[in-house]
KEPA-683408 format. One record per residue (C-alpha): y, z, x; residue in three letters. Coordinates in steps of 0.05 Angstrom, whole numbers. Layout:
<pts>
<yy:Y, zz:Z, xx:X, residu:Ala>
...
</pts>
This chain:
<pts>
<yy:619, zz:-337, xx:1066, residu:Unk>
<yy:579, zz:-399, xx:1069, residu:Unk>
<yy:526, zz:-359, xx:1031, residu:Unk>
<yy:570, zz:-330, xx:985, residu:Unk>
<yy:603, zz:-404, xx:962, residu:Unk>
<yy:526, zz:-416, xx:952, residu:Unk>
<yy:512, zz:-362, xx:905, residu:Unk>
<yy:572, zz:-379, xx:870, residu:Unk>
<yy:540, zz:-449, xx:855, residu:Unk>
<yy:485, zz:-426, xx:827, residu:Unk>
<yy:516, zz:-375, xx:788, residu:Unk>
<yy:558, zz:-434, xx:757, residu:Unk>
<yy:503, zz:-486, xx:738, residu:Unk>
<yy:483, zz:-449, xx:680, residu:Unk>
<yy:546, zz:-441, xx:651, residu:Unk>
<yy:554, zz:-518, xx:641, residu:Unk>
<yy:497, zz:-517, xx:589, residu:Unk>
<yy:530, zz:-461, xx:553, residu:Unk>
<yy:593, zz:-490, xx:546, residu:Unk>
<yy:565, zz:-558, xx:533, residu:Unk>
<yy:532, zz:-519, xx:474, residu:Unk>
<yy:585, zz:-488, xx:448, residu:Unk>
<yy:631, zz:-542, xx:448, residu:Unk>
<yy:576, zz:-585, xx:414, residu:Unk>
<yy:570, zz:-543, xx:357, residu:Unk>
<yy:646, zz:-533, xx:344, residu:Unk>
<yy:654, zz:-604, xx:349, residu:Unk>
<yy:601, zz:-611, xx:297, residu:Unk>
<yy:633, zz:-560, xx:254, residu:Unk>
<yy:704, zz:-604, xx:260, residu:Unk>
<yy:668, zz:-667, xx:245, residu:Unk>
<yy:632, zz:-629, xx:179, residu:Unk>
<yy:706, zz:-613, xx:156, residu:Unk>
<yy:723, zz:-690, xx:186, residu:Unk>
<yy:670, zz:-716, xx:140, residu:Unk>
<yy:695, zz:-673, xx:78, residu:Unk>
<yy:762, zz:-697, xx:87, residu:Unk>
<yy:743, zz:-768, xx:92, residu:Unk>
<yy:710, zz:-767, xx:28, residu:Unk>
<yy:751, zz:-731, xx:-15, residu:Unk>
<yy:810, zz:-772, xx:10, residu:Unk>
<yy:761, zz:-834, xx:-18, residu:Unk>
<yy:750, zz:-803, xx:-77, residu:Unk>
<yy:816, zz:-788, xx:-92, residu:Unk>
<yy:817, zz:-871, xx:-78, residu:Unk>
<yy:764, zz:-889, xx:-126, residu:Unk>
<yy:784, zz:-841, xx:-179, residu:Unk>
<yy:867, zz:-873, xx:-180, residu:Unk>
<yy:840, zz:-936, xx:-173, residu:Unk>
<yy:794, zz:-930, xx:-236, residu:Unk>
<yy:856, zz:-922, xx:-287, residu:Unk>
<yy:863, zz:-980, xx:-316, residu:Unk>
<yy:912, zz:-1026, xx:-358, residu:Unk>
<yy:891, zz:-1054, xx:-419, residu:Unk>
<yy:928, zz:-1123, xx:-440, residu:Unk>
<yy:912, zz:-1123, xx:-515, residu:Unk>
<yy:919, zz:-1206, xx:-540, residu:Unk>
<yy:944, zz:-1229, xx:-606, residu:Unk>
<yy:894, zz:-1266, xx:-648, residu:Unk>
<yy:875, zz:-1339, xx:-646, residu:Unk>
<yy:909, zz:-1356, xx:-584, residu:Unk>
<yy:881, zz:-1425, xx:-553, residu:Unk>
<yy:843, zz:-1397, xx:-487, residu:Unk>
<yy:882, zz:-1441, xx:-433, residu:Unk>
<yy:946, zz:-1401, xx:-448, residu:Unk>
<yy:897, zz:-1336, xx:-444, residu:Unk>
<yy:874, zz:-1356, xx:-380, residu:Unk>
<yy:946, zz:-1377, xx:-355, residu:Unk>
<yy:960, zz:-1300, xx:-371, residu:Unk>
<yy:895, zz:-1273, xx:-322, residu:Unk>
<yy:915, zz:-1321, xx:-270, residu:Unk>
<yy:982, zz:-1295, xx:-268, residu:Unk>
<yy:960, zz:-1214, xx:-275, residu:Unk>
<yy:910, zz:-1229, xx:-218, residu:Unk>
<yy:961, zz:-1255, xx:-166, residu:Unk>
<yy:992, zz:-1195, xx:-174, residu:Unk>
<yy:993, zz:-1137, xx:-112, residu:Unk>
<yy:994, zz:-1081, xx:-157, residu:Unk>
<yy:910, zz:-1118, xx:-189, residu:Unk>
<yy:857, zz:-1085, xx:-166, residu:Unk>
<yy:805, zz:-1108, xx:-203, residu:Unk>
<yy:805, zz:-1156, xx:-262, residu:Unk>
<yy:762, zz:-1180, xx:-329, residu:Unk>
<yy:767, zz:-1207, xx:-395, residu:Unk>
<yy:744, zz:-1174, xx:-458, residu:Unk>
<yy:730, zz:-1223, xx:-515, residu:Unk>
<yy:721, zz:-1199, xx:-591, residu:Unk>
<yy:640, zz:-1200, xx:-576, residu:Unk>
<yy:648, zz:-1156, xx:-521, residu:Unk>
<yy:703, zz:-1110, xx:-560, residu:Unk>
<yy:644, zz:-1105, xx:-619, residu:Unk>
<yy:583, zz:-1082, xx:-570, residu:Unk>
<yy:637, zz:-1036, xx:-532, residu:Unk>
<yy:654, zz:-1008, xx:-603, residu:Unk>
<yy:592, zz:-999, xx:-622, residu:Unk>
<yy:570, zz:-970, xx:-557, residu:Unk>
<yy:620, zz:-914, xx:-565, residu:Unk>
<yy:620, zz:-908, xx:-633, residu:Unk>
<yy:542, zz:-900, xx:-650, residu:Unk>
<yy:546, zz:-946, xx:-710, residu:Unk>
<yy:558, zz:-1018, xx:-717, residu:Unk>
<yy:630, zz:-1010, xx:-762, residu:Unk>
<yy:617, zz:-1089, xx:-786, residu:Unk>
<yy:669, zz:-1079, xx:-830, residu:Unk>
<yy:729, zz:-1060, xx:-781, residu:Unk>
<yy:705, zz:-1108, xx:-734, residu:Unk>
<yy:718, zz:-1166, xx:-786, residu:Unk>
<yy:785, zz:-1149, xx:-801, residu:Unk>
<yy:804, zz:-1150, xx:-732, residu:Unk>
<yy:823, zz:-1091, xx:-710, residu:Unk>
<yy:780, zz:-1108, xx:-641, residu:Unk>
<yy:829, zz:-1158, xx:-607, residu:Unk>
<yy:813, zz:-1190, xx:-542, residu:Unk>
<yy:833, zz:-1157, xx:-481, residu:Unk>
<yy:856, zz:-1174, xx:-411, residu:Unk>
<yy:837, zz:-1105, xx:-370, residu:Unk>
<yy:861, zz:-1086, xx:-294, residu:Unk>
<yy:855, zz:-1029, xx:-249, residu:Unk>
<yy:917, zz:-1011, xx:-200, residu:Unk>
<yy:916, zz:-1013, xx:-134, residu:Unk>
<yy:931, zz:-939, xx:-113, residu:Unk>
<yy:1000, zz:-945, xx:-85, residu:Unk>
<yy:1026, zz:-975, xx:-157, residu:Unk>
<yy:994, zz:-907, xx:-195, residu:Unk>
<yy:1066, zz:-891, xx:-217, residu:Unk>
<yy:1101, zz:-879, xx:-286, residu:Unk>
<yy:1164, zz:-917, xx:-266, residu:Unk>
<yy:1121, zz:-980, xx:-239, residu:Unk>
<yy:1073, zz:-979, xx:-297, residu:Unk>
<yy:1135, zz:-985, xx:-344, residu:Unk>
<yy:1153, zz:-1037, xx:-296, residu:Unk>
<yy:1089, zz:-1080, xx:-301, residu:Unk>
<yy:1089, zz:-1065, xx:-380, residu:Unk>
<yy:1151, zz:-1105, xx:-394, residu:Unk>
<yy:1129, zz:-1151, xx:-342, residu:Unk>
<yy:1072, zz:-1165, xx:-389, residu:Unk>
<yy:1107, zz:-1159, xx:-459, residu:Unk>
<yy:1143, zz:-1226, xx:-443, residu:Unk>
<yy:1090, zz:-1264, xx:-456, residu:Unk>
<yy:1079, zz:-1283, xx:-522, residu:Unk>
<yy:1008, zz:-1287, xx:-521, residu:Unk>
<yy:1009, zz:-1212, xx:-521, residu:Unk>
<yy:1015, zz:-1163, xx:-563, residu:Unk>
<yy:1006, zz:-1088, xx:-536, residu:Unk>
<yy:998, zz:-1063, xx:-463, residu:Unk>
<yy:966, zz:-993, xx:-455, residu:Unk>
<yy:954, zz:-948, xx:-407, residu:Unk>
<yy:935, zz:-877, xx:-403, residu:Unk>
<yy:998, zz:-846, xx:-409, residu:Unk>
<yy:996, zz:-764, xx:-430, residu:Unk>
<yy:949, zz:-763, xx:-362, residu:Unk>
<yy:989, zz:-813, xx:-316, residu:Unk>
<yy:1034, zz:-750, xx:-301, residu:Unk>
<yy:989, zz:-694, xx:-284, residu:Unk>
<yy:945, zz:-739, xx:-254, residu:Unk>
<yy:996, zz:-756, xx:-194, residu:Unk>
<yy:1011, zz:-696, xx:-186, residu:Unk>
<yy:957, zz:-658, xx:-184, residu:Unk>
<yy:926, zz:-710, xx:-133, residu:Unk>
<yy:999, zz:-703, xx:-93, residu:Unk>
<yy:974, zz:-620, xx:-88, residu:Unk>
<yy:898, zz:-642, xx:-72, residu:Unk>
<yy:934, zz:-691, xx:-17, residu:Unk>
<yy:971, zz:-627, xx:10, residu:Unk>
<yy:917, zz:-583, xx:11, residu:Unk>
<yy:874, zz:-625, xx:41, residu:Unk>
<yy:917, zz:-644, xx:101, residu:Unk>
<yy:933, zz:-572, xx:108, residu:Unk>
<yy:868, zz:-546, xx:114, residu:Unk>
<yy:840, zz:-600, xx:162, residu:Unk>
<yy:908, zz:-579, xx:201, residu:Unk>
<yy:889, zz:-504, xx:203, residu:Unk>
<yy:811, zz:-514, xx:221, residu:Unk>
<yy:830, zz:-573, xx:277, residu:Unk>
<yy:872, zz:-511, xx:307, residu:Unk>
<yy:822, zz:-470, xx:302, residu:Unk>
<yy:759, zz:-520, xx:333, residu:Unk>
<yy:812, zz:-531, xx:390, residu:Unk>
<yy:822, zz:-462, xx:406, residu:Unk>
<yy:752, zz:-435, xx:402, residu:Unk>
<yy:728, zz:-492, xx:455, residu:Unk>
<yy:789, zz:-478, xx:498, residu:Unk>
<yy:760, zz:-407, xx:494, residu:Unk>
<yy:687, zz:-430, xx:506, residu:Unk>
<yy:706, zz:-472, xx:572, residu:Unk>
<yy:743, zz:-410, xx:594, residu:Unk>
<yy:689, zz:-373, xx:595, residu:Unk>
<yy:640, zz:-416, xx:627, residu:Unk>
<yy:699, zz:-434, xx:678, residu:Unk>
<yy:700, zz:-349, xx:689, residu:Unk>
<yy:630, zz:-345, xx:718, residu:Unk>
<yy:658, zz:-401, xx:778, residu:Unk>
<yy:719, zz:-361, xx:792, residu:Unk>
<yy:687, zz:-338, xx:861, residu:Unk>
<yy:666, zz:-414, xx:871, residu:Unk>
<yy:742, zz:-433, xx:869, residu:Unk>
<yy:778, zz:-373, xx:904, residu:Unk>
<yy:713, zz:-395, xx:965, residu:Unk>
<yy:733, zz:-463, xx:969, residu:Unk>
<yy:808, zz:-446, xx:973, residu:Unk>
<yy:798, zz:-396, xx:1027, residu:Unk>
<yy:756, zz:-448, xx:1068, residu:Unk>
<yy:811, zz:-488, xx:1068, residu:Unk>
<yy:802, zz:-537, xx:1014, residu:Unk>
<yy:859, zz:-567, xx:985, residu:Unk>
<yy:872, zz:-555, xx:905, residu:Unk>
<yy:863, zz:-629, xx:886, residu:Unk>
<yy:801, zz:-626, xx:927, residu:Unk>
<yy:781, zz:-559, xx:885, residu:Unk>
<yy:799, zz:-585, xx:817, residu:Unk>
<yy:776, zz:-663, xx:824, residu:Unk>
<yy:699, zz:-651, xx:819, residu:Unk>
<yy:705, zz:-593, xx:758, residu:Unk>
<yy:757, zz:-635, xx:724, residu:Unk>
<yy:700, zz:-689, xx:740, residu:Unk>
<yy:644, zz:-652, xx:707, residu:Unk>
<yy:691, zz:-626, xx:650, residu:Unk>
<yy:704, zz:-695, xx:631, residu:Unk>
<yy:626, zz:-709, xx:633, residu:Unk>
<yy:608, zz:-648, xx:597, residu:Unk>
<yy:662, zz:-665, xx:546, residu:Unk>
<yy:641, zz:-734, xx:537, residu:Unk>
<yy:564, zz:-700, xx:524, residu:Unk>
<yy:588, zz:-657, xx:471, residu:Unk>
<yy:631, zz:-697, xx:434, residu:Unk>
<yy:564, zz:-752, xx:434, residu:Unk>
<yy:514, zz:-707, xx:405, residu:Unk>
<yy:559, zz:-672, xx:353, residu:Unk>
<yy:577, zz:-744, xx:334, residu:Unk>
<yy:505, zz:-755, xx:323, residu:Unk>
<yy:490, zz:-689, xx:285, residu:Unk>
<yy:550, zz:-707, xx:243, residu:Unk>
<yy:519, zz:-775, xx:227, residu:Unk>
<yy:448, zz:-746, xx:217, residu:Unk>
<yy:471, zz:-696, xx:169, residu:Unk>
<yy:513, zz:-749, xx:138, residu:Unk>
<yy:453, zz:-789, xx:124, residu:Unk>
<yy:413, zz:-734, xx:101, residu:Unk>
<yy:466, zz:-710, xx:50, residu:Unk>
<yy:464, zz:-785, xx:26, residu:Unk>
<yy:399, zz:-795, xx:9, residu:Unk>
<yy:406, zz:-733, xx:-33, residu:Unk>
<yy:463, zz:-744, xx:-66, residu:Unk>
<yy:479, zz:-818, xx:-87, residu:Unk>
<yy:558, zz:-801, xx:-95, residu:Unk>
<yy:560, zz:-795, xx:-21, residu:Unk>
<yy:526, zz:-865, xx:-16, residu:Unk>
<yy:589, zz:-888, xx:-54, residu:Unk>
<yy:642, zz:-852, xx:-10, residu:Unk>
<yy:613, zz:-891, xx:47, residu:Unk>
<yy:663, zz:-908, xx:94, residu:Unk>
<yy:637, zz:-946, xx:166, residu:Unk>
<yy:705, zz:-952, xx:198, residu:Unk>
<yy:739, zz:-882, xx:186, residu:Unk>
<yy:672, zz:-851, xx:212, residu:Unk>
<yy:671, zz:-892, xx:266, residu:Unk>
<yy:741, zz:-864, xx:279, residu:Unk>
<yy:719, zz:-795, xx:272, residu:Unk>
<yy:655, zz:-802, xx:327, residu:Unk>
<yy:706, zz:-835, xx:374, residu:Unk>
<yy:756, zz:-776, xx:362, residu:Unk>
<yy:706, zz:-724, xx:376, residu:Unk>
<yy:683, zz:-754, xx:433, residu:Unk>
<yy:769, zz:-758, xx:457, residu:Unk>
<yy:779, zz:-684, xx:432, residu:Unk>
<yy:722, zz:-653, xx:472, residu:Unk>
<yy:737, zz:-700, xx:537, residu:Unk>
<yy:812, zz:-677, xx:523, residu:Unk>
<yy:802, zz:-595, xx:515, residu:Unk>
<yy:752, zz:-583, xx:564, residu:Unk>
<yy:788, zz:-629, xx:617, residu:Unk>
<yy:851, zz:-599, xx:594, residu:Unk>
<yy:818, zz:-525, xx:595, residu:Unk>
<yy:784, zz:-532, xx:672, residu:Unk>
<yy:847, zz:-548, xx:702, residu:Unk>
<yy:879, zz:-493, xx:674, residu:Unk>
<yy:827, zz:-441, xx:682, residu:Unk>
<yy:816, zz:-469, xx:753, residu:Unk>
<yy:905, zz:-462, xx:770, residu:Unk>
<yy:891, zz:-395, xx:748, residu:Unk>
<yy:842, zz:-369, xx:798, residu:Unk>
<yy:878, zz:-407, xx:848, residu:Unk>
<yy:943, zz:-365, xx:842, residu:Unk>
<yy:901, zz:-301, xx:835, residu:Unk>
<yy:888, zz:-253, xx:893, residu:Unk>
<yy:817, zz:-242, xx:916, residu:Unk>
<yy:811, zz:-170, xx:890, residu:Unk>
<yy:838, zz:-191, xx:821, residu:Unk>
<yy:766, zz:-239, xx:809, residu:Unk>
<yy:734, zz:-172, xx:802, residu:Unk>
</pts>
């Protein structure tokens, strides 16, 4: 029997590589879709924090009540980012857009000064834009606030549906990562089935059974979730230096979120999936194992 329990060891060593294999790469897969969702959330970020308000001045206003305006718009919560757009800068902008220098527009002043924001992302709404317009009308320094309004509606919505979709699919494929590794540690847990059913029938107790798997499970688990956190970040890097949108996506704390919840979510399934898998041959009968 003695001999048997040591077959049964051996039999079982190589089945911790294998599953800390195939947990590895599905973790890697889930942090792939982890990095993908990460981004596009911070895209969707960049891109509603890039429509901006334009604050369009009267002419021939003394610059202390201009800049009594900006001081105010920038204390706002709703101000991401803020700058002022003199006539000069209107011209060149004009120009810049226009291909020709229009000399003749520009001197009849149809290039006022500007005071131009970007929302914060939370304020991207028709009903608080209207808000902060006639917030902004009241001053009489000012004569017309615009913003892109025939897009301001599809816009939220159709980043409300990307939102959705998103959080969906990361749902789905987190699902699916959790059952495939509960599936790999299963397996590797099958081939020390006789190593379990021996140490009950010497007379071990099922703490005493469980306590050094559920050990190595949470060791093998902690291993896998390290290196797919590493291939994650190494393909990460990669991507990046081709692609310089990635660069800008950058986001240190959320992917420092994502290693440490790999590194949780393989510790948690395999420990979770030994201890079940080892319950299971404890309640079965000797000629079931077969």
């Amino acid at each position: 029997m003695v001999r048997a329990g040591k077959a049964s060891i051996k039999r079982g060593k190589p089945s911790y590589f294998m599953s800390i294999l195939g947990v590895t790469l599905v973790l890697c897969l889930l942090g792939v879709v982890g990095i993908l969702t990460i981004n596009s959330r911070k895209l969707i970020t960049n891109l509603k924090e890039s429509v901006e308000v334009h604050v369009f001045l009267k002419q021939n206003i003394k610059d202390t009540a201009r800049q009594r305006l900006q001081n105010f718009i920038a204390e706002q919560p709703y101000v991401n980012k803020i700058s002022y757009t003199d006539k000069e800068a209107a011209k060149e902008e004009w120009v810049k857009t226009g291909g020709e220098d229009f000399t003749e527009f520009i001197d009849n002043s149809l290039l006022p000064p500007s005071i131009d924001f970007t929302l914060k992302e939370n304020y991207l709404d028709s009903a608080i834009l209207s808000t902060i317009q006639s917030e902004i009308l009241q001053f009489s320094i000012v004569d017309e606030v615009k913003y892109p309004t025939a897009i301001l509606g599809k816009m939220i919505s159709n980043f409300k549906t990307a939102g959705f979709v998103l959080m969906v699919v990361a749902l789905l494929i987190s699902m699916f990562v959790i059952i495939l590794i509960d599936n790999t540690i299963r397996l590797a847990m099958f081939s020390n089935r006789f190593l379990i059913k021996t140490m009950q029938m010497v007379g071990a107790t099922r703490w005493h059974i469980a306590q050094p798997l559920n050990a190595k499970a949470v060791i093998n688990g902690a291993i896998s979730g390290t290196i797919a956190t590493g291939i994650v970040y190494l393909l990460l890097i990669l991507a990046e230096s081709f692609f310089d949108g990635f660069k800008k996506l950058h986001d240190t704390q959320s992917l420092l979120f994502l290693g440490l919840g790999l590194i949780l979510l393989g510790i948690g399934i395999t420990l979770f999936s030994t201890y079940r898998s080892v319950l299971k041959y404890l309640r079965m009968k000797l000629e079931d194992l077969y």
